[in-house]
C-alpha positions as CSV (number, residue, x, y, z in Angstrom):
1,X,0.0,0.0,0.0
2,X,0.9,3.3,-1.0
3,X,0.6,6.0,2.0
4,X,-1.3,9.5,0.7
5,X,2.2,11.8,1.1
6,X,3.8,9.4,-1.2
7,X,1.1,9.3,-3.8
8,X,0.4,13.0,-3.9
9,X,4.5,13.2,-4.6
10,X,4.6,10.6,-7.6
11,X,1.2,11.9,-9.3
12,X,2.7,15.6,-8.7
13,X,6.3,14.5,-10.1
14,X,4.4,13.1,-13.1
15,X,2.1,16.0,-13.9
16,X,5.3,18.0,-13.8
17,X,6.9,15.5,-16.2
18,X,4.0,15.9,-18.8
19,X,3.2,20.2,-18.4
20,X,7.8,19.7,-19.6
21,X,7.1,17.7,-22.2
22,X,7.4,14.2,-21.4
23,X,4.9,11.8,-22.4
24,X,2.6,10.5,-20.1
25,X,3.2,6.3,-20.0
26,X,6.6,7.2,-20.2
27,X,7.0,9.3,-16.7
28,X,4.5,7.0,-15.2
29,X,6.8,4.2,-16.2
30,X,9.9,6.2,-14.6
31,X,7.9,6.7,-11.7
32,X,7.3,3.1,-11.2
33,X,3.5,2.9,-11.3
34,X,1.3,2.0,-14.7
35,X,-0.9,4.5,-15.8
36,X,-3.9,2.9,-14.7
37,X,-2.5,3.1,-11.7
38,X,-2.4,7.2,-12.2
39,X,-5.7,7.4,-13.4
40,X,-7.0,5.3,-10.0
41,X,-5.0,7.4,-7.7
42,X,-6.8,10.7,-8.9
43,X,-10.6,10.9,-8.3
44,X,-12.2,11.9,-11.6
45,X,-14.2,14.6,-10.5
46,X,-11.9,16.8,-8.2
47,X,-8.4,15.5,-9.6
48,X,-7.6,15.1,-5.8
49,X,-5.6,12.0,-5.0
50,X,-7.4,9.4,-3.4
51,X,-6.5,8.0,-0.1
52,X,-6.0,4.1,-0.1
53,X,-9.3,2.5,1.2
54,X,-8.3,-0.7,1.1
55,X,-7.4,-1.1,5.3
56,X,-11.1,0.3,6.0
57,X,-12.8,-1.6,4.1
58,X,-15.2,-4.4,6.0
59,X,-14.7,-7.7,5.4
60,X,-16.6,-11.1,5.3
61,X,-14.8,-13.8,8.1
62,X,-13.4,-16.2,5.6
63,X,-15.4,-19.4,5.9
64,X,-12.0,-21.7,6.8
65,X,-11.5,-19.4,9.2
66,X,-11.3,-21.5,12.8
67,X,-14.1,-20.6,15.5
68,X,-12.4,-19.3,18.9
69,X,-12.9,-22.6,20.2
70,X,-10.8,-24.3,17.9
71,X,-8.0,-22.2,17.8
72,X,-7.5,-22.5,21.7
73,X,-7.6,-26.1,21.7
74,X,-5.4,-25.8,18.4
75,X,-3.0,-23.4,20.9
76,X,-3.4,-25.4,23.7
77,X,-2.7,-29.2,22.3
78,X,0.5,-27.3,20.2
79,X,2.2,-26.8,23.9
80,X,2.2,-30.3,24.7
């Protein structure tokens, strides 16, 4: 994951790239992202960058997941 200071940096460093000429896959290649990358970064309606949702998003308990009961019998046979 990419933290928001960093992202603002590379998309910044890119525009700059392209207003001096360079093309646009090309400094997004230099800059180590893809371009689609870029474009998901930037919201399309405010050409903000985007903050990385991905840590705050909810999530389903994965059905192999163990119960509580198991994994302390799973912790506590382990010991022995």
């Amino acid at each position: 994951m990419t933290a928001l200071q960093d992202r603002t940096t590379v998309v910044t460093l890119i525009d700059e790239a392209v207003a001096a000429g360079a093309g646009f896959c090309r400094a997004c290649t230099t800059a180590g992202i893809d371009r689609r990358t870029y474009r998901r970064w930037l919201d399309r309606d405010t050409g903000e960058v985007r903050i990385d949702a991905r840590p705050d998003t909810p999530r389903e308990r994965p059905s192999q997941a163990l119960c509580v009961f198991r994994r302390i019998v799973t912790n506590d046979s382990d010991a022995t």
